[in-house]
C-alpha positions in Angstrom: 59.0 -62.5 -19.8 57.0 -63.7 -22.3 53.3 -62.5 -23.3 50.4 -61.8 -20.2 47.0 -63.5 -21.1 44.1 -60.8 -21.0 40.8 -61.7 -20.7 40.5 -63.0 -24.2 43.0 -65.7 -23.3 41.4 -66.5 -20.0 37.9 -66.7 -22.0 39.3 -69.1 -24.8 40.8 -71.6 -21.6 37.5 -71.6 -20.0 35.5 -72.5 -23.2 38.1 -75.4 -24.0 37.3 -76.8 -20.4 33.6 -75.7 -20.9 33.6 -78.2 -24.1 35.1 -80.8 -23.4 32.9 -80.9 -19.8 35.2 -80.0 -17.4 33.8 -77.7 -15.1 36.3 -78.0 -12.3 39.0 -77.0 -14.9 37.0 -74.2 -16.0 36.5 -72.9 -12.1 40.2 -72.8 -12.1 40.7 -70.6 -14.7 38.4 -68.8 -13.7 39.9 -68.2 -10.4 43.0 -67.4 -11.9 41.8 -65.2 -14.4 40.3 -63.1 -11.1 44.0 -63.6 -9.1 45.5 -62.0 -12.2 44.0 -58.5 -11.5 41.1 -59.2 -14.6 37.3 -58.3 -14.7 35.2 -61.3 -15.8 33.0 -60.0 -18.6 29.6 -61.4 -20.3 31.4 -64.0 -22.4 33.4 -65.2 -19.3 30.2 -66.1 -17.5 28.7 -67.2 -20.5 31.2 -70.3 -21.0 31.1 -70.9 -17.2 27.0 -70.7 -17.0 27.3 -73.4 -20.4 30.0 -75.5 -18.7 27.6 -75.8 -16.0 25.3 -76.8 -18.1 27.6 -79.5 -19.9 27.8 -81.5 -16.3 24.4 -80.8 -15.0 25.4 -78.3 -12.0 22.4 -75.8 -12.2 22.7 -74.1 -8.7 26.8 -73.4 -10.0 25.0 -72.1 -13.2 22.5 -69.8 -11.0 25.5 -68.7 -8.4 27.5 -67.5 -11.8 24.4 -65.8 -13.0 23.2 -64.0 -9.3 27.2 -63.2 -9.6 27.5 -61.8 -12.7 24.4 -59.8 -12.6 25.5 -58.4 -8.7 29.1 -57.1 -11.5 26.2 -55.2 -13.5 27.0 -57.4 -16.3 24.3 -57.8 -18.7 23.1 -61.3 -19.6 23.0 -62.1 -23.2 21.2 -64.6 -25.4 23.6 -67.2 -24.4 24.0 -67.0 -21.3 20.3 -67.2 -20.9 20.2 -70.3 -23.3 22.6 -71.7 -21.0 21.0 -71.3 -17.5 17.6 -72.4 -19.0 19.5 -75.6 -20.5 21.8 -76.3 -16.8 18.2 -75.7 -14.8 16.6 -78.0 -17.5 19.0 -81.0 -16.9 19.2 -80.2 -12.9 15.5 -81.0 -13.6 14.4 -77.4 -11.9 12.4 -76.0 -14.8 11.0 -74.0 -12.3 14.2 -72.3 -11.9 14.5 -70.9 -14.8 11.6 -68.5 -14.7 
């Protein structure tokens, strides 16, 4: 049987992939997290916005965010931080208006 993550469990995976730069990884929990019945919350986003961030992949990072926000989840400072970092490197300051 054995124990069934939750969402805090999901969210402590994805911020492992998120640093040590693996976004691909942090996708796939992500995807599971969603096959296993669970709601993504703010922090969820939050790690996947900053893994996003970590490799560079600013229109991932806006996708999450347009995402998250369609959920009526409300961004927090770090997810903001992290969007305006991930549109920073993707060199699309612009973007982050």
């Amino acid at each position: 049987d054995g124990v069934r993550p939750n969402i805090i469990t999901y969210n402590s995976l994805i911020s492992t992939c998120e640093r040590a730069g693996r976004l691909d990884q942090a996708l796939a929990v992500f995807d599971a997290l969603l096959d296993a019945g669970l709601t993504p919350d703010v922090i969820t986003y939050s790690a996947l916005i900053s893994a996003c961030e970590k490799v560079g992949s600013w229109e991932t990072a806006m996708d999450l965010f347009k995402e998250m926000t369609a959920n009526g989840l409300r961004p927090d400072d770090i997810t903001y931080n992290s969007l305006i970092s991930a549109c920073d490197k993707g060199m699309q300051p612009d973007k982050a208006q």
